[in-house]
N, C-alpha and C positions, 0 to 999 in steps of 0.2 A: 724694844728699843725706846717708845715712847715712854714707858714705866721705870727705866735705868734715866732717862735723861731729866726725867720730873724728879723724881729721889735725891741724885745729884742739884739739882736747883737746889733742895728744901736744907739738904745740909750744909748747901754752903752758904745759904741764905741766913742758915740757925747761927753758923759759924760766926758769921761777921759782925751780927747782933750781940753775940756775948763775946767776943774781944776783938774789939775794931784792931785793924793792924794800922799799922805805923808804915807800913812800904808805899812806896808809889802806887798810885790804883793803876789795872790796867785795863784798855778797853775788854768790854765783855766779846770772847772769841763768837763768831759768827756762825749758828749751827749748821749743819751742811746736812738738812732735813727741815721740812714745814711741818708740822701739826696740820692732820685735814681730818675735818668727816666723812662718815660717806654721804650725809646729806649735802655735801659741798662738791662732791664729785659729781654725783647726779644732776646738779642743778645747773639749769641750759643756763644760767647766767654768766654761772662760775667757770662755763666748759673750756674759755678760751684758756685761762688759766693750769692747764693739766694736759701733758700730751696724751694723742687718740689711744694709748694702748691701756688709759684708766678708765676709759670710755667701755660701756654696753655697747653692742651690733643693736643698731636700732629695730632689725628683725630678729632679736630675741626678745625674748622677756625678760625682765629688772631679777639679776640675780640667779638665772637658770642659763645654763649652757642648751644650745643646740642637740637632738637626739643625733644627729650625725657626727656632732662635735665628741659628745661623751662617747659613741661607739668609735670611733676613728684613736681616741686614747687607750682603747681596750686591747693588752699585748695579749690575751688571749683570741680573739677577734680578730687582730692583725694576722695572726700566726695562720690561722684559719684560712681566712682573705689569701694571702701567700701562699698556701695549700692547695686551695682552687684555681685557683690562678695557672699554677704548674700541671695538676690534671687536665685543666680546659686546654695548655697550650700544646699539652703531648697528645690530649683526643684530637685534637687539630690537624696536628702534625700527622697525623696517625692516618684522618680521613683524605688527608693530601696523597699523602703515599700510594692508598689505596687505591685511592681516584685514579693515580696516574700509571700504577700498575695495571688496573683493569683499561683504560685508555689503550695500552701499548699492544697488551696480548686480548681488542674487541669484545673483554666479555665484561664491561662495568656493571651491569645491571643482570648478571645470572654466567653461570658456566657453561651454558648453551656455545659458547661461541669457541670455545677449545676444542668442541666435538665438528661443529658446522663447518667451520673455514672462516675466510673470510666473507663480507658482503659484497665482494663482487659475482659470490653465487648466486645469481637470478635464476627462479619458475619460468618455465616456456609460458611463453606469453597466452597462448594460445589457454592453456591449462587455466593459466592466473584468472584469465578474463570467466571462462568458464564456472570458476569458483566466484568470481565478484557476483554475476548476475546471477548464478544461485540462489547464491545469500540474498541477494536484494531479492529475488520472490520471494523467499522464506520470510523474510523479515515484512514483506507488503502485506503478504497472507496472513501475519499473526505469528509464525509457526518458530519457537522458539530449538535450542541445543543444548540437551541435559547432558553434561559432563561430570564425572567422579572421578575421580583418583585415589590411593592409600597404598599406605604398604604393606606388604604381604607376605614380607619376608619373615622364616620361623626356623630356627634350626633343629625342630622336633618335628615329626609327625602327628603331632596328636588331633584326633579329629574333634577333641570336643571343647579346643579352644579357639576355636573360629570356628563362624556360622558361615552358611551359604543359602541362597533360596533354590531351592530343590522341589520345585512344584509336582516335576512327576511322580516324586514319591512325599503322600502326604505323612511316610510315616515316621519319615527323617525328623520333620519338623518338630512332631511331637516328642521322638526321645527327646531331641534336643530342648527343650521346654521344657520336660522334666525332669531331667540332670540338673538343668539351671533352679528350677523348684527346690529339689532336693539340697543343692549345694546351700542355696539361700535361705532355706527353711528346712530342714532335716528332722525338726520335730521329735519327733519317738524314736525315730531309726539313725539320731543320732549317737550309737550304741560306741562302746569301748571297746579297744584295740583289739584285747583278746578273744571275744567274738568273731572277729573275723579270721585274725591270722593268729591263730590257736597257740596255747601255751606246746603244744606238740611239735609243731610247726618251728618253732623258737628255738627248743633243745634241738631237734634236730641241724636248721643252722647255725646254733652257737656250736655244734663238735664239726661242722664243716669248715666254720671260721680256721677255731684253735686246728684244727689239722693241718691247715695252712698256715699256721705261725703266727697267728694274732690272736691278741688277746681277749679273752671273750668277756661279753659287754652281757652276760646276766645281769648285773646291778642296777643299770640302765634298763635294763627287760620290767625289769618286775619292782622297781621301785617307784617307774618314770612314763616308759612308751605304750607297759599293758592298760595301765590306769586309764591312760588319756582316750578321748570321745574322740571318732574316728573324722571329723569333722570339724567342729568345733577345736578341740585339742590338739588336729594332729592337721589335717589340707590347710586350716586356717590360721594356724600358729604362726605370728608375725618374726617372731624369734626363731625358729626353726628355722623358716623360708632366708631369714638372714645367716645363719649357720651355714647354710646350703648342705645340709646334712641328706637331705631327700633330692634337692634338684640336682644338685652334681649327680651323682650317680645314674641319675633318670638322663642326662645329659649326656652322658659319657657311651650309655650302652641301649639308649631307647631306640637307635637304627646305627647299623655299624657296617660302614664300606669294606669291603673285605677282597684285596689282590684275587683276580682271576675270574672276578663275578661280577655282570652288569646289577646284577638286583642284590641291596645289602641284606644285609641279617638282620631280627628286629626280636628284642628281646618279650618273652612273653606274656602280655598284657593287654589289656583293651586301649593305652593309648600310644598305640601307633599300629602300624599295616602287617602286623603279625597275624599269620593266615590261618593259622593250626586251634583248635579244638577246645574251645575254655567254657566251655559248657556248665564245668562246676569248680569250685575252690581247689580240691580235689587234683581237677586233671591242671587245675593251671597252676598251683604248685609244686608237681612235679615236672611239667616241663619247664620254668622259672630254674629249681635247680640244678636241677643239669645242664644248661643255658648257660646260668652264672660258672659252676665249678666243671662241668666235663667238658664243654664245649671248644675245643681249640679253636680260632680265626686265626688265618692269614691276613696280619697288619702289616701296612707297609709304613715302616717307625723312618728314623733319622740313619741306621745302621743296617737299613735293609728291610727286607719282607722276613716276621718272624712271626711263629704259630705262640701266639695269646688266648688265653682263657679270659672270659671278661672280667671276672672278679678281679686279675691282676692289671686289669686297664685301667685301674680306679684310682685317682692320687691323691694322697692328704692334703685336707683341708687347714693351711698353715692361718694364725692366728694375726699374725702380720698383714694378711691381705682379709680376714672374715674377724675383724676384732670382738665380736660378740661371741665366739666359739671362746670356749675356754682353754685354758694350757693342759686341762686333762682328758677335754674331747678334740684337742689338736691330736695327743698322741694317738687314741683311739680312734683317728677320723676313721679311718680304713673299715674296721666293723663296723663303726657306727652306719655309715654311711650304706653298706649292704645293710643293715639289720633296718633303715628307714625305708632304704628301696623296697625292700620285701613288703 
């Protein structure tokens, strides 16, 4: 504005100089703007001169906004601000509710009080008082109250994933120490599948499989499961264990309640309360097969009490709920999952 209105001066100034006009002069129109510095704004002389909105905050600095000023103009910051804002008011909201739910039904501080009643349940006095001065010797004499708690809940039996202290037999302690050895350090006797559970072993439940109408997982045998170190490659396989190719199956049929019998049936193996005879690879083998394929149970299902063989208790592993299985060992969970059990 001030470089339009000086340009205009200069040409009309040029104007008049090289042909004076002959018209009446008229007075020069009165600009409706002042020409200023900024050294004339700043200057405490000049201040009276200028309304306050041309003025610095005397608590900033000459020329610098405020850090609160610049962040306060920041519409990504606002938006933010606004964002929190709305969090902070619904966690609010949220502990009010809470507070006054647990208020109404006595249990704010624990779900103890659903179970207890209410607090007008008082200790015989007599009891209470007996327990105070207890405690008060206990506590004169030094004599402190070791307490533990945990859970303990499992829905297998396997005894060698929880420890217990078993003093009178020192010899508990020790398998248990060397399993845990072994699992941790396997060293040399971290040997390959087919070592243990024989390419023999394999043919014969791949034709038990396909007799039963599934499709048989050789490919998977001998390209994949025999290779792998029985340890390392196969208990400790973090993708397997997400497949749930081995634990399902261990889940489904490792103790199995069975219509008409207080004590269930517990498929053949060292991890759980199977009582019978596994002395060598050998005997536990073949009671393992026949277990899986001859074995009928009395299940009590949705549609009644019906006689199951365990293999057919098994149910695929859909990919939708185990997304690391693939869409070709979704189809195969079925074998797959006996041929990992094994």
């Amino acid at each position: 504005r001030d470089m339009t209105a000086e340009l205009r001066h200069r040409v009309t100034k040029s104007d008049k100089e090289k042909s004076p006009s002959t018209t009446p002069k008229k007075m020069p129109a009165e600009p409706d703007y002042t020409r200023v510095s900024k050294q004339d704004i700043d200057d405490p002389e000049a201040a009276h001169d200028f309304p306050s909105s041309f003025h610095s905050d005397g608590r900033k600095s000459a020329g610098k906004s405020s850090t609160l000023d610049r962040l306060t103009r920041s519409y990504t910051l606002r938006r933010r601000m606004h964002k929190a804002g709305f969090v902070a008011l619904f966690l609010v909201a949220g502990l009010l509710v809470s507070a006054e739910l647990g208020r109404r039904r006595r249990n704010l501080f624990g779900g103890a009080g659903t179970y207890l009643g209410s607090s007008s349940v008082a200790p015989d006095p007599a009891v209470a008082s007996a327990a105070t001065n207890g405690l008060n010797a206990m506590a004169a004499a030094g004599r402190s109250i070791h307490v533990a708690t945990w859970n303990i809940a499992a829905i297998n039996n396997n005894p060698f994933e929880y420890w217990i202290t078993y003093k009178e037999n020192p010899q508990y302690e020790e398998l248990m120490i060397n399993v845990e050895k072994f699992l941790e350090k396997p060293g040399d006797k971290d040997i390959q599948v087919r070592e243990v559970f024989t390419p023999e072993m394999f043919k014969k439940l791949d034709a038990r499989m396909t007799q039963v109408g599934w499709q048989s997982v050789q490919s998977y045998w001998e390209n994949d499961f025999s290779k792998r170190n029985i340890i390392s490659g196969f208990m400790k396989d973090p993708l397997l264990g997400s497949k749930r190719l081995a634990s399902m199956p261990d889940r489904i049929t490792n103790t199995i309640n069975v219509e008409g019998s207080s004590e269930p049936v517990c498929r053949p193996t060292v991890i759980n309360m199977y009582g019978g005879d596994l002395d060598t690879t050998d005997m536990w083998w073949n009671e393992w097969e026949k277990f899986m394929f001859d074995t009928p149970l009395k299940i009590k299902t949705k549609e009644g009490v019906e006689d199951l063989v365990p293999y057919a208790m098994l149910k695929p592993i859909k990919q939708s709920k185990y997304p690391d299985i693939t869409e070709q060992e979704e189809k195969d969970s079925l074998p797959l999952q006996t041929l990992c059990g094994a």
